[in-house]
C-alpha positions as a Markdown table, in Angstrom:
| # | Residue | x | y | z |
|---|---|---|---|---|
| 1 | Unk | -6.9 | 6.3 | -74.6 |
| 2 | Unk | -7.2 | 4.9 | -78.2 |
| 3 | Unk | -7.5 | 7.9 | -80.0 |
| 4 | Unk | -4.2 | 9.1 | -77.9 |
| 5 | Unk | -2.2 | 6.0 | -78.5 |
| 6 | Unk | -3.6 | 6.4 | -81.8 |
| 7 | Unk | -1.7 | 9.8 | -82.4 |
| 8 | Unk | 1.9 | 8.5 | -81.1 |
| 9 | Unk | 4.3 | 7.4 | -83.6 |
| 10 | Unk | 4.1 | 3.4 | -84.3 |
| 11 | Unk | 7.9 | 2.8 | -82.1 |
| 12 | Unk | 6.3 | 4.7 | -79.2 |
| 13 | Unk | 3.6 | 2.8 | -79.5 |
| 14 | Unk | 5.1 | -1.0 | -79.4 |
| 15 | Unk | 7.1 | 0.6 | -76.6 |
| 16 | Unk | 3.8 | 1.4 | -74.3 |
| 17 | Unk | 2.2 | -2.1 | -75.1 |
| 18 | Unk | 5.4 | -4.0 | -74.7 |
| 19 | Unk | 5.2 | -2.6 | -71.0 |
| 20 | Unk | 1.6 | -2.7 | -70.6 |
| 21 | Unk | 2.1 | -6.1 | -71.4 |
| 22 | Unk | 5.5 | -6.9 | -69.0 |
| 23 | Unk | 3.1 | -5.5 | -66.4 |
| 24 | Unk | 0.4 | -7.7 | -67.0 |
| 25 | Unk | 2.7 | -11.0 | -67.2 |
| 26 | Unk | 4.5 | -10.1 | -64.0 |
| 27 | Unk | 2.0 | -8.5 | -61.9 |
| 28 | Unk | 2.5 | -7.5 | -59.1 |
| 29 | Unk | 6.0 | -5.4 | -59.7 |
| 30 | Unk | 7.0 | -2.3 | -59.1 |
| 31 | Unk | 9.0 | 0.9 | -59.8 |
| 32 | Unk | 10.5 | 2.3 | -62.1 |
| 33 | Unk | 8.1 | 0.3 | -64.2 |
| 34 | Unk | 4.7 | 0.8 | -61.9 |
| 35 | Unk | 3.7 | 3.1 | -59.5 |
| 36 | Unk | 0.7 | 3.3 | -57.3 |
| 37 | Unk | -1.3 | 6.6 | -57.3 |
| 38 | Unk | -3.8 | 6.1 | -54.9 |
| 39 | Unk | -6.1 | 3.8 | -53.8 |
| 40 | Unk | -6.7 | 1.0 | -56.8 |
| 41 | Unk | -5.4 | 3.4 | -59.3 |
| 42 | Unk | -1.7 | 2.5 | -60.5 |
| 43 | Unk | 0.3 | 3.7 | -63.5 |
| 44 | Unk | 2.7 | 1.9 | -66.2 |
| 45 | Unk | 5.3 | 4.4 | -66.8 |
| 46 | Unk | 6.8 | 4.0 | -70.6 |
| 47 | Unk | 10.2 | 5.8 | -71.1 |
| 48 | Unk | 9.9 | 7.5 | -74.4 |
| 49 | Unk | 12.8 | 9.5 | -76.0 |
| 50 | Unk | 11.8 | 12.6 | -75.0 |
| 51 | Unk | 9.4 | 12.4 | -72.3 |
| 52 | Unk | 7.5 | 9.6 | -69.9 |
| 53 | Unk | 4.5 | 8.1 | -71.1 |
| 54 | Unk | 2.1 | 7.3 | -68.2 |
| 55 | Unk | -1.0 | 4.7 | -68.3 |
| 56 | Unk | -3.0 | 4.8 | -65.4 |
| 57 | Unk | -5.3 | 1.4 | -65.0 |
| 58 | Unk | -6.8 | -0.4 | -61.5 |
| 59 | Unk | -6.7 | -4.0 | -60.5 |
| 60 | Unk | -10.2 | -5.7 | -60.3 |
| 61 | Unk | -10.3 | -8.8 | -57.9 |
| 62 | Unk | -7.6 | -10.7 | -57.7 |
């Protein structure tokens, strides 16, 4: 996951975290922002200019 964020241009980037980071702060929400996958697995989607970034993470407790 580093190495790919890494690779992305610096604005996509602050983008990614800024929503990794409305997720985390406002927990529990949900789409367009979050999805659930399946089971404990859920994804942040990040709206890029040319595609949809996708983080996948799981919730451990409460």
């Amino acid at each position: 996951m580093r190495d790919w964020l890494l690779s992305l241009p610096k604005e996509e980037r602050r983008q990614i975290g800024k929503d990794i980071a409305y997720v985390q702060y406002k927990w529990p929400i949900g789409k367009p922002r979050v999805d659930h996958l399946r089971g404990g697995i859920w994804e942040v989607r990040t709206s890029l200019e040319s595609r949809i970034a996708r983080v996948l993470f799981a919730v451990s407790g409460q």
